[in-house]
N, C-alpha and C positions, 0 to 999 in steps of 0.2 A: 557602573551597572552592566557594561557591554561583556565584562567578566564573568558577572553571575547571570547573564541569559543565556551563554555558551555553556557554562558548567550546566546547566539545568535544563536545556537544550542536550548534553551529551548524556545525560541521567536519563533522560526520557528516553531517548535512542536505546540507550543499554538496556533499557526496560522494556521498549517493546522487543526488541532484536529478543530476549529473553522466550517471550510471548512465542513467537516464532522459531523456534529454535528447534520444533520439530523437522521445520524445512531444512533440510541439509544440504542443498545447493546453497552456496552462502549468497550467489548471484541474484535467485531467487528470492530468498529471505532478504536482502538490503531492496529490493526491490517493493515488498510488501511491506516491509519497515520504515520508507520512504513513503507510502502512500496512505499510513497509519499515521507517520508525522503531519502529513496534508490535511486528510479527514479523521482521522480519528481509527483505534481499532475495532468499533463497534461496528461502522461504513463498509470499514473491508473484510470484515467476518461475514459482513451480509453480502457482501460478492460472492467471496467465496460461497457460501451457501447456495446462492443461486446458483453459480456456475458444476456447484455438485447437481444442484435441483436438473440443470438442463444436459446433465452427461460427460461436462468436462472435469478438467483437473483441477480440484480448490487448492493448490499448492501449488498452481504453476502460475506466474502474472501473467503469459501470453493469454491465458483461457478466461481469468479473473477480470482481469481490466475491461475485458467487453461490457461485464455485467456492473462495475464501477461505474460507468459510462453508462449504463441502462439504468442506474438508482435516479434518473431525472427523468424518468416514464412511470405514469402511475400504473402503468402494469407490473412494474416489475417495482417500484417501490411502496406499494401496495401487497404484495405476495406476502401470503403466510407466513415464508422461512424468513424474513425481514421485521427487523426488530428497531433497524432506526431512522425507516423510512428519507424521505426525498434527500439526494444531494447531486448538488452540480457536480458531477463526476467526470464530466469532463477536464476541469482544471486540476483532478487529484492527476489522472491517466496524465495528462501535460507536466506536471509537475517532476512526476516519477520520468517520465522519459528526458526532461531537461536537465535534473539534478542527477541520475544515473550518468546520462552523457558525460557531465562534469564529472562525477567522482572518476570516470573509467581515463577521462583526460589525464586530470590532475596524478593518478595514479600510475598513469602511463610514463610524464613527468618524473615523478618518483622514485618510479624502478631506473629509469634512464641514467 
């Protein structure tokens, strides 16, 4: 089974990485793709949204992730531009900075 959670696991990845593929920082995009794996791409569309709604960059995660993290405020997971309302965003933003870590390790490793 530990086979086909990985193949279907790397299917999903391919698929949102897809989704995002307008971001062309690739650093960016694995970083959005990472927190798409966590919560879902509906959650971080609705960041993004916000963080257009409040001025910043819906393409960048330094700007996005605040509003990740604010989907656990009914102000901001109650807003208009939000479509899939409350999430603990806090452990998506934790996620994506633990599992980035890794990858930038392992990849460090790699090139080495």
């Amino acid at each position: 089974y530990r086979d086909l959670n990985v193949k279907a696991a790397v299917q999903y990845l391919n698929r949102v990485d897809a989704i995002f593929k307008y971001i062309e920082d690739d650093e960016e995009r694995t970083k959005f793709v990472l927190a798409s794996y966590n919560a879902g791409v509906g959650h971080v569309r609705d960041a993004m949204a916000l963080a257009e709604k409040h001025g910043k960059n819906p393409d960048k995660w330094s700007d996005v992730r605040v509003f990740i993290r604010n989907k656990a405020k009914p102000e901001f997971f109650n807003d208009p531009v939000v479509r899939h309302g409350y999430l603990r965003g806090e452990e998506t933003d934790n996620f994506v900075s633990e599992i980035y870590l890794r990858y930038k390790e392992y990849n460090d490793v790699i090139v080495d």
